[in-house]
N, C-alpha and C positions, 0 to 999 in steps of 0.2 A: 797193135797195142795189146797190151796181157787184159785177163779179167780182173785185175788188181787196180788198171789202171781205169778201166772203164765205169769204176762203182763211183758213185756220188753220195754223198754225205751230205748233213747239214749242218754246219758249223754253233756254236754256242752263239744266240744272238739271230738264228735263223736263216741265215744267209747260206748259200749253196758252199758246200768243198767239195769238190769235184777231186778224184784222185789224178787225174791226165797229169796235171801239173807238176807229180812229182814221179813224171816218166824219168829215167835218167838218174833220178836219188835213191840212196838206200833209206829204208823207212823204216821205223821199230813204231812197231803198231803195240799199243796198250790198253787193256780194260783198265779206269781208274775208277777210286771212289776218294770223298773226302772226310769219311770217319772209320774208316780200316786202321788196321793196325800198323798198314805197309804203307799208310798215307805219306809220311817221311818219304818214300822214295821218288817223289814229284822231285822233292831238292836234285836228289843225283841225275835224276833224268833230265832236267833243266842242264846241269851242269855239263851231260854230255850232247845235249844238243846245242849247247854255245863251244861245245868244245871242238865239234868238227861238222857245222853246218857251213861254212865256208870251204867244207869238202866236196858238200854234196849231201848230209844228213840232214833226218828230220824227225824229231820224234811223230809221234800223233798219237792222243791221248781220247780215247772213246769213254767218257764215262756210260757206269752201270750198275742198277739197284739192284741187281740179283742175285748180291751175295747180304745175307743179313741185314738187306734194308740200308745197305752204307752208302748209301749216294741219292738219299732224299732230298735234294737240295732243287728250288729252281734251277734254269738257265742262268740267272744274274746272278744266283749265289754262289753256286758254284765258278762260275767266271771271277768274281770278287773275293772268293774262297785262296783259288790258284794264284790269282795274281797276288796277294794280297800276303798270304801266308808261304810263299811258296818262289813268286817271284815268275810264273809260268811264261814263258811266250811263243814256247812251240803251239800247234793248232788239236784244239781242244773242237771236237764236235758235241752234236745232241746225242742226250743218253739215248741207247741203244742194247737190243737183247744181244747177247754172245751165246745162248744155249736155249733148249726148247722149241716149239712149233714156232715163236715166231724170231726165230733167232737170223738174226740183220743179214744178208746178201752175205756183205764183207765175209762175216765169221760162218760161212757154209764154204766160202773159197778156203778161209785158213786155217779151219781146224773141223769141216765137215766128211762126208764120206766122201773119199777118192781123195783127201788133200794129201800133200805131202806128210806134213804133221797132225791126224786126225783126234780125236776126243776133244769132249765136251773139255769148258775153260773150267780149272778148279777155284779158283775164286780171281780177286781183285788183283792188278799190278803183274797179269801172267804176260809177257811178250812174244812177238811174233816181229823175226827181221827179215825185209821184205827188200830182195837186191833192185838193183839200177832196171831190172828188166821185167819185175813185179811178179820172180819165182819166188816165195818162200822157201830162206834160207834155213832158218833155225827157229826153234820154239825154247822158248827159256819157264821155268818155274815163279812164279809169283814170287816166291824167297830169294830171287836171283837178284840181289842188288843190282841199280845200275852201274856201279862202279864195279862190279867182279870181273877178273881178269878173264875168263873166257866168252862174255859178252864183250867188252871191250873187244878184244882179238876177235871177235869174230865180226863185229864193226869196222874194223880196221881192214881187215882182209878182204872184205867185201867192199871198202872204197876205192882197194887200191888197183 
């Protein structure tokens, strides 16, 4: 099993996410917020996780305060924020740091020293796709809509 697969999480609501589960899926790993500017891109990301998770995709959504204070929100808020406004149902964990001393497991695997795609996350909605086998594939720009054609392509390549 990769170190990608072996991290556990804890889902919004408290309950354990363990990554094991999504051994064998590609995963686009996101830092979210719900008062960014890039908040809108929950919609596309929605859209492309209904659009090829009967492939084998999944998004997963980490929210995180450490861009200008944009994700102040409880666990319930934020849950009732995405579903609510957004429509969310891929899996949404507890905020978590992506940069600093006490920056989460996960984000020292995908963007720490020695990763493939190293440096600190520039703000909110930066992704991270993570193949069937839990190598990081690609690192995209926060500005990288979900819908951009070479995200897309490079989701598709990697399911196929």
């Amino acid at each position: 099993m990769s170190a990608f697969h072996d991290i556990n999480l804890h889902a919004l609501g408290g309950e354990d996410l363990p990554l094991a589960p999504f051994k064998g899926q590609v995963v686009l790993v996101v830092n979210v917020a719900s008062k960014c500017g890039l908040t809108p891109q929950y919609a596309g990301l929605e859209n492309l996780y209904q659009a090829y998770r009967e492939q084998g995709f999944s998004v997963l959504g980490l929210p995180c305060n450490q861009f200008a204070g944009q994700e102040p929100g409880s666990e319930e808020e934020i849950r009732e924020f995405c579903s609510l406004n957004y429509g969310v149902s891929f899996p949404l964990a507890s905020k978590l740091e992506v940069n600093g001393p006490a920056r989460h497991p996960l984000y020292r695997l995908l963007a720490g020293e020695g990763a493939e795609f190293p440096g600190d996350i520039t703000w909110n909605f930066e992704k991270f796709l993570v193949g069937k086998d839990g190598r990081v594939l690609a690192r995209f720009s926060p500005r990288t809509a979900p819908d951009d054609p070479a995200l897309v392509q490079a989701i598709e390549k990697a399911l196929a």
